[in-house]
C-alpha positions in Angstrom: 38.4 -23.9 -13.5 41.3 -26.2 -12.4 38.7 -28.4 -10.2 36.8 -28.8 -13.4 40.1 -29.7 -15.5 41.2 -32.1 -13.1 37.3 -33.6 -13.1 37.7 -33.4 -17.2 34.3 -31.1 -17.7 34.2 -27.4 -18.6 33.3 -24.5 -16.1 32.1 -21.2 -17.0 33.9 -18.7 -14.4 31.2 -15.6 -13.5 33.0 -12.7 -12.5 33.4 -8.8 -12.0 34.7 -6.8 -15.0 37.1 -4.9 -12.6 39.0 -8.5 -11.5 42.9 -8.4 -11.4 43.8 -9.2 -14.6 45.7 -12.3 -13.6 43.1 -14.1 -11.9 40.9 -13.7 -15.1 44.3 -15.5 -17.1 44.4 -17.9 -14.0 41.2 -19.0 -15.0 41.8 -18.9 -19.0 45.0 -21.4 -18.1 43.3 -23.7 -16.7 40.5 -23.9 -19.8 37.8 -22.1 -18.1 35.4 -20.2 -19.8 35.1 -16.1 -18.4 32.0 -14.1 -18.4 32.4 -10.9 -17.2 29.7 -8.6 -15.2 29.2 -5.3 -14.0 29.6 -5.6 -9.5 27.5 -2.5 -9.6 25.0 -3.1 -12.0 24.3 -6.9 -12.9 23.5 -9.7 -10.4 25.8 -12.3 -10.4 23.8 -14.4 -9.1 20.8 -14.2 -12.3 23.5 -14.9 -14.9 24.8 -18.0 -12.6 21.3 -19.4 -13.0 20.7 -18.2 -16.7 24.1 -20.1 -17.8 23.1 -23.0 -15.7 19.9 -23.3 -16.9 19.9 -22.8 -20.6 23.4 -24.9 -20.4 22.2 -27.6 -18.2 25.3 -27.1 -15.8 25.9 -26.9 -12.0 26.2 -23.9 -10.4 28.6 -23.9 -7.8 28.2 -20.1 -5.3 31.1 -19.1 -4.3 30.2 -18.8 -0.5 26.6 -20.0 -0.1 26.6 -23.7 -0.9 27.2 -26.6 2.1 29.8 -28.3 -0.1 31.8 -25.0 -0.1 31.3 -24.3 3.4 32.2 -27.9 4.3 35.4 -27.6 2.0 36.7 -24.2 3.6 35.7 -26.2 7.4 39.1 -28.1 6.3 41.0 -24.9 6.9 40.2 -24.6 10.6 41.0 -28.4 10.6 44.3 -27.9 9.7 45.0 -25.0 11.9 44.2 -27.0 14.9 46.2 -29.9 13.6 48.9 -27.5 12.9 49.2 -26.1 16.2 48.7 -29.1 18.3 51.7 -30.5 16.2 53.4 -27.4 17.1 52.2 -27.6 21.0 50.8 -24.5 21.0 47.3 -23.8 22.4 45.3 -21.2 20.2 43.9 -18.6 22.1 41.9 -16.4 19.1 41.6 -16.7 15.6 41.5 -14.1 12.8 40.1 -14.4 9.6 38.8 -12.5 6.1 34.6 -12.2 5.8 33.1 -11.0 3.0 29.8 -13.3 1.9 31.2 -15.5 4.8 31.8 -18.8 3.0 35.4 -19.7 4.3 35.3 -17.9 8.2 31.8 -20.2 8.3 33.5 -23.3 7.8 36.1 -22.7 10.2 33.5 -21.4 12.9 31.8 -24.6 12.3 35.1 -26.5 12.4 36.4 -24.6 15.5 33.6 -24.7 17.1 33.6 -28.2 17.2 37.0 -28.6 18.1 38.2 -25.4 20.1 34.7 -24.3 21.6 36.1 -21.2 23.6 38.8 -20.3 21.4 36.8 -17.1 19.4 36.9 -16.6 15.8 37.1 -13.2 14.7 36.0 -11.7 11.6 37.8 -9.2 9.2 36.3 -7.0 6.7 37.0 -4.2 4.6 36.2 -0.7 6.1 33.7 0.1 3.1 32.4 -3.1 2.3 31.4 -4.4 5.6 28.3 -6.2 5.1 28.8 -9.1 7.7 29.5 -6.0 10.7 26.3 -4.4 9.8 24.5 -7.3 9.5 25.2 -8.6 12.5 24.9 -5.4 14.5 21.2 -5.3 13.1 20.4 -9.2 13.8 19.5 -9.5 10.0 21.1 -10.0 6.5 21.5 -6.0 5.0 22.3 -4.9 1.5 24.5 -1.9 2.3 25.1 0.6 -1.1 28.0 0.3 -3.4 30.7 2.0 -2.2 33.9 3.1 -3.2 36.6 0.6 -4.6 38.9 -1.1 -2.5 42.0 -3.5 -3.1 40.9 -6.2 -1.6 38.5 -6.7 -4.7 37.8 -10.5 -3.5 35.8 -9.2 -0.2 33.3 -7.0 -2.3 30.4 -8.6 -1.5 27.4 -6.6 0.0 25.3 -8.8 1.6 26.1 -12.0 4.1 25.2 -15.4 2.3 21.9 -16.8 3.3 23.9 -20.2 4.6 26.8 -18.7 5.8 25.2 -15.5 7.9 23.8 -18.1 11.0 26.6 -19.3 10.9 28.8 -16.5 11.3 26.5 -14.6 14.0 27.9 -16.7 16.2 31.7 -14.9 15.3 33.3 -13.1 18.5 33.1 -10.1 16.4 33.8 -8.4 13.1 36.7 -6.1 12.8 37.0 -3.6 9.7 40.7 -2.1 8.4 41.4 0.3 5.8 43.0 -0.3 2.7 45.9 1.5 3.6 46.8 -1.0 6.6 45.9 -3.7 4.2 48.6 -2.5 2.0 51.0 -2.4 4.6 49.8 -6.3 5.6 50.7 -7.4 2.4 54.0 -5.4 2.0 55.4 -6.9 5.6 53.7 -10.8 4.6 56.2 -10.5 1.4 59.3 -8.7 3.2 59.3 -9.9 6.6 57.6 -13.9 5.9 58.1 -14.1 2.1 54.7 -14.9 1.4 52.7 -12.9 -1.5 49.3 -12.0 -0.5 46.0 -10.8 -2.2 44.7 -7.6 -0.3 41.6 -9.6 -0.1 43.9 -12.3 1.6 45.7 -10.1 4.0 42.9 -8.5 6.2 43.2 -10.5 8.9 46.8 -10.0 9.1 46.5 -6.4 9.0 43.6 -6.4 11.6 46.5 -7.7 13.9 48.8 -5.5 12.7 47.5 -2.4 13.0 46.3 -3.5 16.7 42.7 -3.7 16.2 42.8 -6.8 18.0 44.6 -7.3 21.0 47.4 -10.3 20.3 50.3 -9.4 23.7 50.7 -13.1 25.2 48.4 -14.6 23.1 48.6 -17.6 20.3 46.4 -16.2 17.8 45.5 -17.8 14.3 45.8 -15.3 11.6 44.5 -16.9 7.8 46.2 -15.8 4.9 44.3 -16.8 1.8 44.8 -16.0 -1.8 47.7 -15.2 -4.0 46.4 -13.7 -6.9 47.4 -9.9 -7.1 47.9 -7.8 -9.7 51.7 -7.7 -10.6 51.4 -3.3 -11.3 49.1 -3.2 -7.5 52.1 -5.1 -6.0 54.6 -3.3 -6.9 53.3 -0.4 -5.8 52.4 -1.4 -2.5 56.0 -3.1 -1.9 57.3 -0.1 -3.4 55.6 1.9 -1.3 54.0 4.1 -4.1 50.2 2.8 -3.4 48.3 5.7 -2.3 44.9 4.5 -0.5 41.8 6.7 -1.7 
């Protein structure tokens, strides 16, 4: 919505009915038009083609388009600019997968910068499609599970662009929603930084040790700010109970 305000067009925003409240204003804000669907039960996929092709629009994917892919490849630019600016030589990186748009473009980026440096990817405990995919050698569809906070990783099935891409990933690590709530409570107390669950996995992966980080410079994406204000304050509260 704000890409297509700065372009001056209009964008029509598909997305689930159970989004955070505030990213479905985020998008109002910025003049976008919402239509809401059922994760479970509609494809958003279908409704992305019906708008586009009764309206004559664009459809944009939010993970399985080159331009996207490309665009997110920027992020693992910037990391190794970052770090060489820093003089610090990156020995792993960490980062969120769900249909695999923005850990593809930084594999493709790292890859051709920082060959041996491996890029690890994070996922949800239930909604590990990427993990399961690559285990079997072949995109799966694994079965609705359970909600989770990190409602922007609730994908259940790799992208058809992104999942070559990403079976070349070190590996896929998978955290629970309750060490995801304590990565976002120490990202706002101990960095100041307030993090989507979706955005934190990667920082809880490293917290809760599931990859091993003692001597080592390791990359660690945060991405994504919009959280629910009442989901917040439980978790920095400490009230959030994980199912």
């Amino acid at each position: 919505a704000c890409a297509a305000k700065m372009m001056g067009t209009s964008a029509i925003i598909v997305m689930p009915i159970d989004s955070p409240r505030v990213k479905v204003e985020g998008v109002i804000a910025f003049g976008g038009e919402v239509r809401l669907y059922d994760r479970y039960t509609e494809s958003r996929e279908d409704i992305g083609e019906e708008i586009a092709r009764t309206r004559g629009s664009v459809l944009v994917r939010p993970f399985d388009d080159p331009f996207v892919i490309e665009g997110q490849g920027t992020v693992g630019l910037e990391i190794v600019e970052q770090a060489e600016g820093l003089g610090a030589k990156i020995d792993q990186l960490l980062c969120g997968a769900s249909g695999g748009g923005l850990i593809a473009g930084i594999n493709l980026s790292m890859g051709a910068l920082l060959p041996d440096v491996p890029v690890i990817g994070i996922e949800p405990r239930d909604y590990n499609d990427t993990q399961l995919s690559m285990a079997a050698g072949e995109r799966l569809t694994h079965a609705p599970a359970h909600g989770t906070i990190c409602d922007a990783l609730m994908t259940d099935r790799p992208g058809e662009l992104t999942f070559p891409i990403n079976r070349r990933l070190d590996r896929i690590e998978t955290v629970s929603d309750a060490e995801v709530a304590e990565a976002v409570r120490y990202a706002f107390r101990a960095l100041k930084l307030v993090v989507e669950p979706g955005g934190a996995v990667s920082l809880a992966a490293l917290l809760a040790g599931k990859v091993e980080a003692k001597g080592r410079t390791t990359a660690v994406v945060l991405s994504g700010g919009n959280v629910d204000p009442t989901l917040f304050a439980e978790i920095i509260e400490g009230r959030f109970e994980a199912r």
